[in-house]
Structure formats: C-alpha cells, structure tokens
C-alpha positions, 0 to 999 in steps of 0.5 A: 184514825180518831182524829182525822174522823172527828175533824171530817165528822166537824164539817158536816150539817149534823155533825153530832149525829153523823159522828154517832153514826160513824163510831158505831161503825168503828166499833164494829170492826176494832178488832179488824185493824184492815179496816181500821187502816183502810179508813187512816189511810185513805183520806178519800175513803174516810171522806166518802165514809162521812158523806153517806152516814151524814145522809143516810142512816140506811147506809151507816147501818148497811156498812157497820153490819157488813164493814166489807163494804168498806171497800166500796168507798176506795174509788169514787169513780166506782161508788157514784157510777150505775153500770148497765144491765149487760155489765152487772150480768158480766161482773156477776158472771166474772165473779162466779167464775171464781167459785168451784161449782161445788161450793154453794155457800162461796155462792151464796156469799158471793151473791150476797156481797154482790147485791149490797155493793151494788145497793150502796152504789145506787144509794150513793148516787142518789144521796147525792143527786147524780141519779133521779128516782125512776132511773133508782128503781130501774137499776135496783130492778135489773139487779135484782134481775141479773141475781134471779137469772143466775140463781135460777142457773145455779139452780138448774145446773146443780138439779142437772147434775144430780138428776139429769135434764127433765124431758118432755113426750117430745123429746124436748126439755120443756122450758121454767120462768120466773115471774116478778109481781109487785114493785119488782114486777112494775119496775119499781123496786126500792132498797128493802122490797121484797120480791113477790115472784111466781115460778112457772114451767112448760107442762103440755105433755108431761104426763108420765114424763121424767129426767134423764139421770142416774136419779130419775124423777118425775118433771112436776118434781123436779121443777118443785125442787128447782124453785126450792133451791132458788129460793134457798140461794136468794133468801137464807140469811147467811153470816151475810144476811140474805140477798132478797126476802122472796114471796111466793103468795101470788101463786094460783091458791096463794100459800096452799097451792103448788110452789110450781104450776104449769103454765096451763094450770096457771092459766086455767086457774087465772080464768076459772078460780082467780079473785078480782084482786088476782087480775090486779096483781097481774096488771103488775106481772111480767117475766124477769128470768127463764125459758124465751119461749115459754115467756112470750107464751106467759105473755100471751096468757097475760094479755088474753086473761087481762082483755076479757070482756068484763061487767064494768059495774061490777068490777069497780064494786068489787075493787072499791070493796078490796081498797076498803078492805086494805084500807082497814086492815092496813091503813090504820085510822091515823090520830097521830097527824100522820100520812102514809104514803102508801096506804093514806086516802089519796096515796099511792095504792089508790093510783095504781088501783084506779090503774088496775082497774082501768087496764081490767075494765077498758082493755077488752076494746084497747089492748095496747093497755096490757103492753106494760106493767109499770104503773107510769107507762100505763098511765101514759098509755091511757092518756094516749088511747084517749080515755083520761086526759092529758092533764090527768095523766100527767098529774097522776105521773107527778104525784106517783112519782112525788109519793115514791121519791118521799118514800124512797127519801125516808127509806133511806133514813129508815123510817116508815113511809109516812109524813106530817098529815099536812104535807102533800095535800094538793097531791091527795086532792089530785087522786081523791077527785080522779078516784070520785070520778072513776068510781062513783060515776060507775 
C-alpha cells in the first residue's frame, strides 16, 4: 500500500501535509488488514482518500476517527451525490429494518454511521464544488430532520411498549413535536452545529390523564421521559461518538424549567414571561418532527406571539443592549488582527439581529414576515413588503451568504471562524451603515 499511497500523495498542491494526514489515518487502522486492502485494492478508493484529505483536515480526522467511512469512498457515484429528503428517510428506514426492536445500542450505532456518512458525502460534494453553500445547509438540515424523526419513533414506540399510549379526557392520544431553533431551526446548519431544540406536547385536558399500559403513569410523565430518551438516542457518545450534540436551553426558563411543556404553558410563558431576546429566538423556530396537527397549532402561536404590537423605541433599546452584551461576553476585543465571522462589528449576528428585530418590530402591520425562518427568505420577504429596498436586500443576502460560505470553508479545515482583519471589509461597512441606519434613527 505505501508506495501507491506515497505516489498519489505526490501529485497533490501540499503534498507533504496531505501525506501527513494520510499516514495518520494508516496508522489508525494497521491492525485491521480489511481496511488496509481495501485502500491496495482499490485504486479509486485510495484516490478518493487522497483527494478529501488534501482539502479537508475536518474530513481526514472524521475518517481516521471512524475508518468505517472507508467504505464511502468505494463508489464515486455515491460519495459526490445528495439524495433528497424522501430517500434519506427510505435509506434510514431500510437500514433500521435490520435491527431487532430490542437492541437499542445497534440503533444508536446505526444512527451514528448514518449521520457521518451522509456528512462526508456533503462534504465531498462541497470540497469539490459539485454542490453551493445554501443547498450545503439545506441537506445537513434534512439530515438532521430525518434522524429526529426516527429517533422521536424509536422513542415513542419503546415508551408505548412499556407504558402504554398516553390519552387524554378525550379519549384521544394528544400529539408531541420537536421544535428546531437556531441554525437548525434557520435551515442553516453546518458539520459541527449543534442542535438547539424544544420538546412540546398537546395538554389541553390532561389533567389527571394517564397511559393506558400495564405501567400507568401520568401524560406530563411520560412526554418528560420521552424527550430524555430521544436525547439519549442522538447525543450519548458511544464507540461512534454521538450523532448531535442537543441543546435544550431555549426552553421556557431555559435549564430551570420542564424538559417538556405543554403547548399552552409554552405559549402562555412566550406572552407573559419571555425576554426580548426570547422572541428573537423565536423568529428562528420552526417545527422539524412530530404530531401534524399539533404543528400547525405551534405555528399559529408562533405567528400570533411574533405580530404583537410592540413599542419600536423600546424594542431596538433593549436589542442594541442584548448585541453589546454578546458583543462583550463573546466577541472579544480582538488585538490580534483577527475578524470573527460571527460575533465581529459588521458580522453575521448583527444580520440576523437587525432580521429579528424587523420581524418583531413591523409584523404587527405585515404578517407575511413571520412566514419564514431562515434568515435569506426574511430579508427577501422585506424587501417584497417594501420596508428595506432592493438594494438593500440584496446586499445584506450576499454578504450573509459570503460570511457563511468563509465559515463553512474554515470549518472544514477545523479552524474557528475567523479572518485576517483585513479581509471582507466593504461586507462590514455594508452591515454597519444599514445597522446605524435602523437603530440609530429609532
């Protein structure tokens, strides 16, 4: 194997380094002499192998750290294609099929393989230019969409199983959602994000309402233990890592409040108790998995919580304020020549606050502003409603998709969002002139 490896490690730019990296993955697996012929054998494969290294050290370390990858690379065909939506369901499902009910470690694994092999594809397709940025996030977003849905499915039916269904006064079983904030939730997600997610169920009625198994408990219960179990399924790291790192403190009183509200208790605390910065959020949010109707329920509240009629003076105060705040506590005063993508004078987080802060501030007078919740629709939509210009708009769009096209390049190379301090300048004085404009005329 050395030699072939060394002469296709020759021809790329950095040659040294990507030879580097690819020894490193060697050494990872010499005592597993399947992997070892898999890469002597097939010269495309090794090809392949070189290729991704050379441009990633993101994908060099996802396939030493889980070498089972390796057989991603056999098919060209495959590793440079993104399946729809419907397909990755039907491939997770077919791959489930396999799996005894009762074995929910092969699960997890299961899972787990699914949701790196999937990333290196995405990431193969972008390295190599076969797929742009905004259609990069949407895939990683329906993949992380088809793995909730099945885990929330798995959850269910094992909780099912051992407690019975819950039921409400009705007689009905009273529906659950999982809803997305965040990039998850703005359709933006990238190959490390998180997910910032809220768990939400039907309880109109429930009082005194219980399951109709051998093991009876209460409906509150059981929706707290169905939400644990999900986030058992995508987060514990097992000898495959963990598929998603799950963040639940966008619920209603962040980490001190119930891991599972009802849709009522949520609503009601979303008009009475909710911070500024908690609508924001909510510009973001939108349901990925769960009960239909109970969804379009969520919707409506959304919709109805965000078009409130509220004092614009004081809102842009209190939004100006909460920018400082993470302007402070995570910006960092940078001395180093450096500019963060995200959190800079000029970066990504002011875009989409100004874009919370109009949705909040002018869609009591034009709801088609709470349609969406990804920031580039929003943008659009306001240019379509009349309240930023075209030019405006377009220009915010570009340099959103500039900054996250930067970060997604870096990420992959696994190194922080951040640039040479004189880069991306007429993009910040793009930004800073419409932020001086919306705020300081308020």
């Amino acid at each position: 194997l050395m030699p072939k490896l060394v002469s296709a490690c020759a021809t790329a730019t950095d040659n040294s380094i990507t030879l580097g990296r690819v020894i490193g993955l060697v050494q990872a697996v010499l005592r597993r002499s399947a992997y070892l012929a898999l890469l002597g054998e097939n010269p495309k494969a090794l090809q392949q192998l070189v290729l991704l290294c050379e441009r990633s050290l993101w994908v060099s370390d996802q396939l030493t750290a889980y070498p089972a990858l390796l057989d991603e690379l056999l098919d060209s065909r495959t590793l440079y294609t993104a399946p729809s939506k419907d397909i990755l369901q039907d491939h997770l499902r077919q791959h489930m099929l396999r799996i005894p009910d009762e074995d929910l470690e092969q699960q997890m694994e299961t899972i787990r393989y699914f949701v790196r092999s999937y990333n290196l594809r995405v990431a193969a397709c972008e390295l190599t230019d076969v797929m742009p940025l905004m259609q990069v996030s949407d895939y990683l977003t329906w993949l992380a969409e088809v793995v909730i849905e099945h885990s929330v499915n798995i959850a269910w039916k094992q909780m099912a199983d051992q407690y019975g269904q819950p039921q409400s006064s009705d007689g009905k079983v009273p529906g659950f959602i999982v809803v997305a904030y965040g990039k998850m939730g703005g359709i933006e997600l990238g190959y490390k994000s998180d997910l910032d997610l809220v768990f939400l169920y039907n309880g109109s009625g429930q009082q005194g309402s219980k399951t109709t198994g051998p093991r009876v408990i209460d409906n509150s219960t059981f929706f707290v233990r169905l939400g644990q179990r999900i986030i058992h399924l995508l987060s514990t790291v097992t000898p495959s890592g963990a598929a998603y790192e799950i963040d639940m403190r966008l619920r209603p009183s962040g980490n001190s409040g119930m891991l599972v509200s009802s849709l009522a208790a949520f609503e009601k605390y979303q008009r009475e108790n909710a911070w500024t910065w908690e609508h924001q959020a909510l510009v973001r949010a939108r349901v990925v998995a769960g009960d239909r109707d109970l969804g379009e329920a969520f919707d409506l509240a959304r919709k109805s919580i965000l078009e409130q009629q509220r004092c614009e003076q004081s809102l842009s105060t209190q939004v100006v304020e909460m920018r400082e705040k993470m302007r402070k506590h995570l910006g960092r005063t940078r001395k180093d020549g450096k500019f963060s993508l995200k959190q800079g004078v000029g970066g990504i987080v002011d875009i989409e606050f100004m874009v919370q802060f109009a949705v909040l501030a002018w869609s009591h007078n034009h709801p088609e502003l709470t349609r969406w919740s990804d920031t580039i629709r929003i943008l659009e939509s306001l240019a379509q409603s009349g309240l930023i210009s075209e030019q405006q708009s377009s220009q915010l769009i570009d340099t959103y998709k500039r900054y996250r096209s930067a970060g997604h390049r870096l990420q992959l190379q696994n190194q922080l969002p951040e640039v040479a301090s004189s880069e991306f300048l007429e993009c910040r004085e793009i930004v800073t002139a419409q932020w001086q404009q919306l705020f300081d005329n308020q």
